[in-house]
SEDRENVO-93803 format. One line per field, with one value per residue: residue in one letter; z, x negated, y negated of N, C-alpha, C, O, CB in turn. Coordinates in steps of 0.1 Angstrom, whole numbers. Glycine has a CB too. Example, Ala and Ser with C-alpha at 12.3 -4.5 7.8 and 13.67 -1.06 7.14 Angstrom:
<pts>
vokol	c(a  s)
nzz	c(78  71)
nxx	c(-132  -128)
nyy	c(57  22)
cazz	c(78  71)
caxx	c(-123  -137)
cayy	c(45  11)
czz	c(78  79)
cxx	c(-132  -129)
cyy	c(33  0)
ozz	c(85  80)
oxx	c(-142  -134)
oyy	c(33  -11)
cbzz	c(90  57)
cbxx	c(-113  -141)
cbyy	c(45  6)
</pts>
This chain:
<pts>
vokol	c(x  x  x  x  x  x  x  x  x  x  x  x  x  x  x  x  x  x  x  x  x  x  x  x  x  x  x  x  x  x  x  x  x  x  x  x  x  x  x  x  x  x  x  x  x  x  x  x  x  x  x  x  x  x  x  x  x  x  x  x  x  x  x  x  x  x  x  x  x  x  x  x  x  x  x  x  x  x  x  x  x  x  x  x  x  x  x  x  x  x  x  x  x  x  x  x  x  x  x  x  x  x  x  x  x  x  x  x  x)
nzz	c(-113  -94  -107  -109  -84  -63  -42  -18  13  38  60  89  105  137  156  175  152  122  93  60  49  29  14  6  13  42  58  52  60  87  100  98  116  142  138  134  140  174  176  169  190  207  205  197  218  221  198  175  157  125  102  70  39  5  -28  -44  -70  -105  -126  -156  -150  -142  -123  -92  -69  -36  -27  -52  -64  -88  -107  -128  -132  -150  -140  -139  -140  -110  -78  -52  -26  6  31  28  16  -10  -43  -73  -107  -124  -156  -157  -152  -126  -92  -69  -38  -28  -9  -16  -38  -54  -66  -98  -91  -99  -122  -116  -127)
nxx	c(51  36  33  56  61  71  64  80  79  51  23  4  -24  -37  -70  -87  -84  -83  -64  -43  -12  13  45  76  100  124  127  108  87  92  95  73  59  71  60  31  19  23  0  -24  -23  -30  -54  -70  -74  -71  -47  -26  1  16  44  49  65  69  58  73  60  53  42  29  37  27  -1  -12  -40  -56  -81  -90  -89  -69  -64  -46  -36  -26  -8  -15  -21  -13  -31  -35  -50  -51  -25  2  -12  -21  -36  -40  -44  -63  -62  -86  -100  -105  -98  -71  -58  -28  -15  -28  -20  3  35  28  21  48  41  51  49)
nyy	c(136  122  95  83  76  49  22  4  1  -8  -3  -13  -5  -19  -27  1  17  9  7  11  19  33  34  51  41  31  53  68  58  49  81  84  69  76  101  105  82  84  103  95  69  83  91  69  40  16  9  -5  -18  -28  -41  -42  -54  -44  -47  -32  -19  -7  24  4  -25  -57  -71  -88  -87  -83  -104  -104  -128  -147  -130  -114  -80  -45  -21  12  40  64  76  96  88  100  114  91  72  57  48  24  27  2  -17  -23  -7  0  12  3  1  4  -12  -35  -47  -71  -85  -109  -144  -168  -191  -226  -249)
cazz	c(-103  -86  -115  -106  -70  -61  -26  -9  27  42  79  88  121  138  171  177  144  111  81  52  46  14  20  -8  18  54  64  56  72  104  103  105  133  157  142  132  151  188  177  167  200  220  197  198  229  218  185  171  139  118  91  57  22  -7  -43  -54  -83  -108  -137  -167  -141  -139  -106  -83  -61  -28  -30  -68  -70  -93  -122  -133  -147  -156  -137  -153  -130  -96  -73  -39  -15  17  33  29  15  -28  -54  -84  -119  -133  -165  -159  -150  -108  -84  -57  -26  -33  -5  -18  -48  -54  -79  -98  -85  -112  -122  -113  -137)
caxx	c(59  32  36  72  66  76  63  84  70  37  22  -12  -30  -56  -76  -102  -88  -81  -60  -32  -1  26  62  86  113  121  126  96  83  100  92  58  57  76  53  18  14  13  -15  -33  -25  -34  -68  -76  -64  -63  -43  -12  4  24  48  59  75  57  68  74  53  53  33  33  35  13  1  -23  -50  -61  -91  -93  -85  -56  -70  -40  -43  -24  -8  -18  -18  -12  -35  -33  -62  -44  -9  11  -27  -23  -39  -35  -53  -61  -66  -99  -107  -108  -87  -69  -50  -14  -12  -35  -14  15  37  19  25  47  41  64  46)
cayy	c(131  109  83  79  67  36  21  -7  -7  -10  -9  -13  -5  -28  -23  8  24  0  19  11  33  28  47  42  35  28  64  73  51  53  94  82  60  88  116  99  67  85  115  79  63  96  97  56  38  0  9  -12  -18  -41  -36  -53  -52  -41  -54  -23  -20  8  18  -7  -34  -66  -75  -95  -78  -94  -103  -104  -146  -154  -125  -104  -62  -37  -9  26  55  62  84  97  91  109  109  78  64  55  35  19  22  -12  -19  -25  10  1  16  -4  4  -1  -22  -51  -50  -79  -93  -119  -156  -171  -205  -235  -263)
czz	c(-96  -96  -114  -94  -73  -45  -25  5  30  50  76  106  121  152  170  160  130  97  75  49  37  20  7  1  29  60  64  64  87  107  106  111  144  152  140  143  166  186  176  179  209  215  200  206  227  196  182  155  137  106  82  49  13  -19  -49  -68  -89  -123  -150  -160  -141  -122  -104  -75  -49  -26  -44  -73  -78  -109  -121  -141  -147  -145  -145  -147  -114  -91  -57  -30  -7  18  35  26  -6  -32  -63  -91  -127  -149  -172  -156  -133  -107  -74  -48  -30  -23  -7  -30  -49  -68  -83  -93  -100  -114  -126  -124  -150)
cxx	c(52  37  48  71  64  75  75  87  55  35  10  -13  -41  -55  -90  -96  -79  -74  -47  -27  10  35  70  103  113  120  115  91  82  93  76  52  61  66  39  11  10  6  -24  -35  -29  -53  -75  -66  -62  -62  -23  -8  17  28  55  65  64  66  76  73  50  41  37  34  28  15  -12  -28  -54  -75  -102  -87  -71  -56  -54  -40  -25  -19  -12  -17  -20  -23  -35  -49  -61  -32  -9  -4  -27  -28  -40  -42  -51  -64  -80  -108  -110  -94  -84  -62  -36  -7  -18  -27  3  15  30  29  33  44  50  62  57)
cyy	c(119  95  77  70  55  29  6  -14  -2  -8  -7  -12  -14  -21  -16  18  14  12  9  14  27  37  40  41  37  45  74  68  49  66  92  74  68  100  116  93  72  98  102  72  71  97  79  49  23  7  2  -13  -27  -36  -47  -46  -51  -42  -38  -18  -7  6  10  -20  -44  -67  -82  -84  -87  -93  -107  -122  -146  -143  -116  -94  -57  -27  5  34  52  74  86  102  102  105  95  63  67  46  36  22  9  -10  -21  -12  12  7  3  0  1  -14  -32  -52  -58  -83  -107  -137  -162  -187  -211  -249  -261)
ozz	c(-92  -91  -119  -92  -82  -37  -35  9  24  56  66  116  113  158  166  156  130  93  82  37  39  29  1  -4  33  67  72  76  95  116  114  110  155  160  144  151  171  197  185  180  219  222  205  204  231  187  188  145  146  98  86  51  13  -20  -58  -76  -82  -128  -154  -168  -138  -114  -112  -75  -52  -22  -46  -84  -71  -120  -109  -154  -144  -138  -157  -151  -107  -100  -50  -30  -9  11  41  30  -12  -27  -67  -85  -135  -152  -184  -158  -128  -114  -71  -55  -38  -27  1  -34  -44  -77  -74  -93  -110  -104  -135  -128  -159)
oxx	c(58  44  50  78  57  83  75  93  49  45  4  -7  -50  -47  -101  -105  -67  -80  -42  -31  16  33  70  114  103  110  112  91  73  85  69  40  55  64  32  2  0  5  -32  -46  -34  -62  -86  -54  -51  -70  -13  -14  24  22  62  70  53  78  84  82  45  36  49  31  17  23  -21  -22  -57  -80  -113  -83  -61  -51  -51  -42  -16  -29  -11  -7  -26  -24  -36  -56  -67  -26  -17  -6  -31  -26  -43  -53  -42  -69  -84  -120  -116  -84  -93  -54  -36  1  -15  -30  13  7  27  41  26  47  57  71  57)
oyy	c(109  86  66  60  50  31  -2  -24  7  -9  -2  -17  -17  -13  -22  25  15  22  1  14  16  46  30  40  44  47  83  72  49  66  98  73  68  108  126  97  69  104  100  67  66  102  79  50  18  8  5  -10  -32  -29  -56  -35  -55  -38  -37  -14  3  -3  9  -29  -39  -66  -81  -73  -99  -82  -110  -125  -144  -147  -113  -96  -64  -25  6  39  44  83  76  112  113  97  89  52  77  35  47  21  7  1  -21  -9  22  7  -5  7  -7  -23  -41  -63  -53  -84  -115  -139  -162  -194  -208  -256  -270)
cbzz	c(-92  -83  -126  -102  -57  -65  -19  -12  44  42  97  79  126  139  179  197  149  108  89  48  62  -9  41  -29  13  62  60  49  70  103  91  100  136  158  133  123  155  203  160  157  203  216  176  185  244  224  181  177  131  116  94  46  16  -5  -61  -53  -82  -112  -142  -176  -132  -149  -93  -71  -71  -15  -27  -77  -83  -95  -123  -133  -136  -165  -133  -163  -135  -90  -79  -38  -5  31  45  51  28  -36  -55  -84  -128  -128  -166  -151  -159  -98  -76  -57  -14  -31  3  -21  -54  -43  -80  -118  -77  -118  -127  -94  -144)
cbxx	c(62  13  34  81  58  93  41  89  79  33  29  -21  -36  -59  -64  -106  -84  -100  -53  -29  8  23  76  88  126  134  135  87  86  120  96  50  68  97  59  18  29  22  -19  -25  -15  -22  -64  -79  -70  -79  -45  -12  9  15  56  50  85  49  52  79  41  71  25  49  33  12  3  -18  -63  -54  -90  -82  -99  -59  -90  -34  -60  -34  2  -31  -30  5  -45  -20  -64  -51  -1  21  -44  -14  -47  -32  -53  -72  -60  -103  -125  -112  -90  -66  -55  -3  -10  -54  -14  15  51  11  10  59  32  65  26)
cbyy	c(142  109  85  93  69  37  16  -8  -3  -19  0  -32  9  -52  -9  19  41  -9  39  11  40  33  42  58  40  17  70  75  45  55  104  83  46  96  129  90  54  86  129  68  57  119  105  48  42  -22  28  -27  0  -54  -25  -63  -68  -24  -62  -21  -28  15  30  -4  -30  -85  -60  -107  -74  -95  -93  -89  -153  -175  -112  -106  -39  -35  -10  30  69  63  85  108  79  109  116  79  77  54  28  7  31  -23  -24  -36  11  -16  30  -13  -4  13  -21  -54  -36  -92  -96  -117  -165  -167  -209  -240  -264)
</pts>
């Protein structure tokens, strides 16, 4: 079943506590902003967050890495750090976070 998921949002906290969270759709998402986010704000008092889009990349997938320059791998398996916390197997045998992971840039030349 993990190899099935499919993330396509994101949020990230900054402040006194720094983290990266995948959801494979807004409702999660949402459920964990009303039932996460304030134990987090009751626990760290400058804490905020920000939310995006995530490619939704599965396995067999190529993708970019941020961080990783312009190299493109391999999706291969998925694994779960903690809640709403996954990453990727490359082809190179690293893991990555799901959220540094994007479709690759295509070229326009």
């Amino acid at each position: 079943m993990l190899n099935k998921m499919i993330f396509t949002k994101g949020l990230s906290t900054k402040g006194d506590f720094w983290a990266s969270y995948c959801f494979e759709n807004e409702t999660k998402r949402l459920e964990w902003i009303r039932s996460v986010f304030p134990s987090l704000q009751k626990e760290y008092s400058d804490i905020s967050f920000k939310v995006f889009d995530l490619d939704g990349l599965q396995i067999g997938d190529k993708c970019m890495v941020d961080g990783e320059g312009m190299d493109i791998f391999t999706i291969k398996e998925i694994k779960k750090y903690s809640d709403n916390r996954y990453a990727f197997l490359m082809d190179t045998g690293w893991w990555e976070e799901v959220v540094k992971c994007h479709k690759p840039i295509e070229d326009e030349f």
